[in-house]
C-alpha positions in Angstrom: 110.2 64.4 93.1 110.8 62.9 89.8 112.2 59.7 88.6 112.7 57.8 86.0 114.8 54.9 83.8 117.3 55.6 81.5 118.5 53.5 78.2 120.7 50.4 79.0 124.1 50.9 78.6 126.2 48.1 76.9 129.5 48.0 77.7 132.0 48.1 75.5 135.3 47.7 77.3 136.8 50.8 76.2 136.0 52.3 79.6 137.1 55.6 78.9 134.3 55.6 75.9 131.8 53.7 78.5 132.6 56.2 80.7 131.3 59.0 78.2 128.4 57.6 78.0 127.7 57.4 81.3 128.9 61.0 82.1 126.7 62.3 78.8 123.6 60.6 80.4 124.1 62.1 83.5 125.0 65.3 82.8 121.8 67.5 82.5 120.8 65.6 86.4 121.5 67.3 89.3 118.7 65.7 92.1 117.7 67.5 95.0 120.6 69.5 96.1 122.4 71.0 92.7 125.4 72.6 94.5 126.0 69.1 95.6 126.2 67.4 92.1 129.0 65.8 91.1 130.3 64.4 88.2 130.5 60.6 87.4 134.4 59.7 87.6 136.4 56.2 88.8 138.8 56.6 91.4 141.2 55.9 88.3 140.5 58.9 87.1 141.4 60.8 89.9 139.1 63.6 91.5 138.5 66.8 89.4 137.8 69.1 92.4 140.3 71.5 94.1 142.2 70.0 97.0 140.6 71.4 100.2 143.2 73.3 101.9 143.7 72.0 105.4 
């Protein structure tokens, strides 16, 4: 296992620019289980991923 710190983030309150920043950091991480990753999102932002079909 690997881990590690990142840079500290200063917010700016443009949270759709914070946000960015956030999602850019995270984006070449994927942990243990890859399939699983997901990306950084608030609820505001609704969820990317297909509705499961029920």
């Amino acid at each position: 296992m690997t881990t590690g710190l990142g840079p500290t983030l200063t917010l700016t309150g443009d949270v759709g620019a914070d946000m960015d920043a956030i999602r850019a950091f995270y984006s070449d991480k994927s942990g243990l289980r890859p399939d699983r990753r997901v990306e950084p999102r608030l609820r505001e932002e609704g969820d990317p991923r297909p509705a499961a079909s029920a």
